[in-house]
C-alpha positions as CSV (number, residue, x, y, z in Angstrom):
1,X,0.0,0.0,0.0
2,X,1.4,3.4,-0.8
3,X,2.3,5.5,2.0
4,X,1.1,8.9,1.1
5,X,3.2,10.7,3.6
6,X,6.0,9.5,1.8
7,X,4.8,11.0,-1.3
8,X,3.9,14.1,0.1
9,X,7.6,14.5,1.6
10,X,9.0,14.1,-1.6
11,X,6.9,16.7,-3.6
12,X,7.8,19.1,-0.4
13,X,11.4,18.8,-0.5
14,X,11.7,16.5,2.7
15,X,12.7,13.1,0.8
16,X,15.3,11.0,1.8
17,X,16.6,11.3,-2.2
18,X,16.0,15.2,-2.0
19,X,18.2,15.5,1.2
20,X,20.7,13.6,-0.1
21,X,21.0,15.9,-3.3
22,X,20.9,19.4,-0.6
23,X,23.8,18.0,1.4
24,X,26.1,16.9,-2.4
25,X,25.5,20.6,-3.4
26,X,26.4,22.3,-0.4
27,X,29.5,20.5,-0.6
28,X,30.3,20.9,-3.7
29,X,29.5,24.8,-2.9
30,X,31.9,24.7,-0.2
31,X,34.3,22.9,-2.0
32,X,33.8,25.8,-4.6
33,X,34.3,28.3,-2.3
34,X,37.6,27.0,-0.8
35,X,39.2,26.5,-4.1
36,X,38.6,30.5,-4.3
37,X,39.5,30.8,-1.0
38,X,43.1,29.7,-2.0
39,X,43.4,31.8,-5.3
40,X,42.6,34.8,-3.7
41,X,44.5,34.6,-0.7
42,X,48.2,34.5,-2.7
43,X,47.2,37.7,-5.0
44,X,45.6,38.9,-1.7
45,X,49.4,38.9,0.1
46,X,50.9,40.2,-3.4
47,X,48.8,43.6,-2.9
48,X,49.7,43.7,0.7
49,X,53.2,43.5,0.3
50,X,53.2,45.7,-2.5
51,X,51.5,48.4,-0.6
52,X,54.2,47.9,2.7
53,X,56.8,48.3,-0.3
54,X,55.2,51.7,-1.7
55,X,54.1,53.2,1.2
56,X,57.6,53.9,2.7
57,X,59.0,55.3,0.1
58,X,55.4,57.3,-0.9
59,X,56.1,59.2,2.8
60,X,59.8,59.8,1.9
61,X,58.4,61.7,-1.6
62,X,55.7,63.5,0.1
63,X,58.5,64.8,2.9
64,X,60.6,65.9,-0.2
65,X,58.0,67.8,-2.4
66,X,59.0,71.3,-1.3
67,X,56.9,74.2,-3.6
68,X,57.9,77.6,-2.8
69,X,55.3,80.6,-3.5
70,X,56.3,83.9,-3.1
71,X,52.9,85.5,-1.8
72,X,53.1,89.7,-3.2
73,X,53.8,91.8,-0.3
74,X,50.9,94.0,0.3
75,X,50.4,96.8,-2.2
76,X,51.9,95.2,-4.9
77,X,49.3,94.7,-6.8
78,X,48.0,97.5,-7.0
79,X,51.1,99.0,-8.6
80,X,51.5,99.8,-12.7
81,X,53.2,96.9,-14.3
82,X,54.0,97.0,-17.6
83,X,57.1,94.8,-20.1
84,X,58.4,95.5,-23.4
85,X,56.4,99.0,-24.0
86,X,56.4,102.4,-26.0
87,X,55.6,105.2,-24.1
88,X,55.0,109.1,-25.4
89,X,55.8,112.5,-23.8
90,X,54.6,115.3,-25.3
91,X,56.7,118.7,-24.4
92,X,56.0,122.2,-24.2
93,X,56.3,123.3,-27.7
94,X,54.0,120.2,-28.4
95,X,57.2,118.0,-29.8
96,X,56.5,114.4,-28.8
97,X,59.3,112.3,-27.7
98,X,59.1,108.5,-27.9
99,X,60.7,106.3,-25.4
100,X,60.6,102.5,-25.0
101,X,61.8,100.6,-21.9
102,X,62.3,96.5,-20.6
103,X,60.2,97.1,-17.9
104,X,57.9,100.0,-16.5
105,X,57.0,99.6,-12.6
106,X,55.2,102.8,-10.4
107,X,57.5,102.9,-7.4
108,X,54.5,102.7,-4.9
109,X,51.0,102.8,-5.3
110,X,49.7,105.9,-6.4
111,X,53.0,108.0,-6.5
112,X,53.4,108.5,-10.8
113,X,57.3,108.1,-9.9
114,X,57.7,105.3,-12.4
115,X,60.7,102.8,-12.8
116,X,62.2,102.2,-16.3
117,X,64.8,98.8,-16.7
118,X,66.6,99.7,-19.9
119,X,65.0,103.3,-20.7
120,X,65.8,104.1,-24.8
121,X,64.5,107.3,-26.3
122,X,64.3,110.0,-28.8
123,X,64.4,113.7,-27.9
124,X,63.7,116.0,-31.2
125,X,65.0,119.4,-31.1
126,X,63.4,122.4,-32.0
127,X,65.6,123.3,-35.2
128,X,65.6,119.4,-36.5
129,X,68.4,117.6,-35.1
130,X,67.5,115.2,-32.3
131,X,69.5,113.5,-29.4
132,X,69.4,110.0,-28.8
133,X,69.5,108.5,-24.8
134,X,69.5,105.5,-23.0
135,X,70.7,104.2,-19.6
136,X,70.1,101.4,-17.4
137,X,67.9,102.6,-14.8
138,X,65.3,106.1,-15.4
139,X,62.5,107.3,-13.5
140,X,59.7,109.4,-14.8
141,X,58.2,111.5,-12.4
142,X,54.5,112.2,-14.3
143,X,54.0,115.1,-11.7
144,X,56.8,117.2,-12.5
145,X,57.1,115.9,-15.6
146,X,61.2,114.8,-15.5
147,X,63.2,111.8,-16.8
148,X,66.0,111.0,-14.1
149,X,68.6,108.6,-16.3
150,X,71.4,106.9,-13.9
151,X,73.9,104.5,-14.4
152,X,76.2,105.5,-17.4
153,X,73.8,107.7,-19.4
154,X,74.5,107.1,-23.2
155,X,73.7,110.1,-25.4
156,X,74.1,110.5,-29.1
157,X,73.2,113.8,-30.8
158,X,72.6,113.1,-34.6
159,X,75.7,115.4,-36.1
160,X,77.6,112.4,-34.9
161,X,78.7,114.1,-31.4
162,X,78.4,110.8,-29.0
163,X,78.8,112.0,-24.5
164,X,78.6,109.7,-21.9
165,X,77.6,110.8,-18.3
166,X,76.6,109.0,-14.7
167,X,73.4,110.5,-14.7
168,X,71.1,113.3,-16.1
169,X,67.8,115.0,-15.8
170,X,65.7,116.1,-18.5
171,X,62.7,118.5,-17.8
172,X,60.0,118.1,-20.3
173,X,58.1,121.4,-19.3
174,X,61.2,123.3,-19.6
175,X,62.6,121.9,-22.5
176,X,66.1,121.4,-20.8
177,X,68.5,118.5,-19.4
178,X,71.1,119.1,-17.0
179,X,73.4,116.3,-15.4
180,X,76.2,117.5,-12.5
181,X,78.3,114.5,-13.3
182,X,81.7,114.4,-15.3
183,X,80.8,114.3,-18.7
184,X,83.0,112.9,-21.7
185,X,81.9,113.6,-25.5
186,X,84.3,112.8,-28.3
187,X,82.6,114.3,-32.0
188,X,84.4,115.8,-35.3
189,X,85.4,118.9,-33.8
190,X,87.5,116.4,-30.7
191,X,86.9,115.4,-27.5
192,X,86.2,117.0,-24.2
193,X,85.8,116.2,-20.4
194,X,83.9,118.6,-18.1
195,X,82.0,118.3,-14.6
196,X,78.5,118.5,-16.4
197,X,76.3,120.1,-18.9
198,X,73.1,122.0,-19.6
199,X,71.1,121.6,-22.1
200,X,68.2,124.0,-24.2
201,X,66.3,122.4,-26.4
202,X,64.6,125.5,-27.9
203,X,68.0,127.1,-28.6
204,X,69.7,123.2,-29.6
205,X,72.4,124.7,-27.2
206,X,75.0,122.4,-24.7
207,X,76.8,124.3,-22.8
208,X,79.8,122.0,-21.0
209,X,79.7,123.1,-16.9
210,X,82.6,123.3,-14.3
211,X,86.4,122.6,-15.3
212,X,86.6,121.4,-18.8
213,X,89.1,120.0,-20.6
214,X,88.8,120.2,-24.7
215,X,91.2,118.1,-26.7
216,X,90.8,119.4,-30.8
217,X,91.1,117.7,-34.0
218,X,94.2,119.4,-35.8
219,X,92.3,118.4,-39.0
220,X,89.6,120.4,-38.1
221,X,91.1,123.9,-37.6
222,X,91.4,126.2,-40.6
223,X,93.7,128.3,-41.1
């Protein structure tokens, strides 16, 4: 006789046959599982041991990364800044003189006393001829309207007359430059040393200051 209990636990799961098939796949699942188990663990070790081997030497870079920033001092900013540029002064008699410079930078904020690196420039005379300056260091003062030029001041008139001086001041109001400084000037007439000059535009007039010592070119005096 058929025992329907028995028939009932089988379509329910609860068979001897179905019990025997739970506990094969579990371990096959666990078999599964430790197989993994062993693959991962050796590449597991790899990563570790490649991260005690970085990590040293990842503090050692980070201690010698050094990046130095110069924060601008306060004001700075606010000053004119300006590379590579033409600038323009017109005079009194309305003549404009053109000037070019490395570097422009406004002394402080505010103050129109500007800094020139490498100040080059042409001053036209009244009657035609023109001079031709430059020095290493100028300052233009836009108040007063003057171009200080220091540091062996180059200047070339264009009748071939070439001076050299420390330094000179040329007042753009007034139309005149004087420098205080010994003063050489060789040209086809000789040469000549003095303490200093003065110049007047208006007139195209250099007149040679202090004690001056004129050396002429016997070619050049007629009888």
């Amino acid at each position: 006789m058929i025992d329907s209990h028995k028939i009932d636990d089988y379509f329910y799961g609860n068979s001897p046959l179905t019990e025997h098939h739970d506990a094969s796949d579990s371990l096959d699942h666990r078999s599964r599982l430790i197989r993994r188990i062993k693959l991962i663990l050796p590449s597991l070790a790899a990563v570790l041991l490649g991260l005690l081997i970085f990590i040293p030497h990842l503090e050692q870079a980070k201690d010698a990364v050094h990046i130095d920033i110069t924060l601008p001092q306060k004001g700075e900013l606010e000053k004119l800044h300006m590379e590579d540029t033409n600038f323009y002064v017109t005079d009194r008699s309305n003549k404009v003189n053109n000037f070019t410079a490395d570097n422009i930078d406004e002394t402080a904020p505010g103050s129109k006393l500007i800094k020139l690196t490498n100040p080059k420039g042409i001053i036209p005379t009244a009657k035609g001829p023109w001079y031709n300056i430059e020095a290493p260091i100028g300052y233009y003062d836009q108040n007063k309207q003057t171009l200080r030029l220091e540091q062996n001041v180059d200047v070339i008139y264009s009748d071939g007359m070439m001076g050299k001086t420390q330094a000179m001041t040329y007042d753009f109001k007034t139309e005149t430059a004087v420098s205080t400084t010994p003063t050489h000037a060789d040209g086809t007439f000789g040469s000549l040393d003095s303490q200093g000059f003065k110049f007047y535009n208006t007139k195209d007039l250099i007149i040679f200051t202090g004690k001056t010592h004129i050396v002429i070119d016997e070619s050049q005096i007629k009888d």
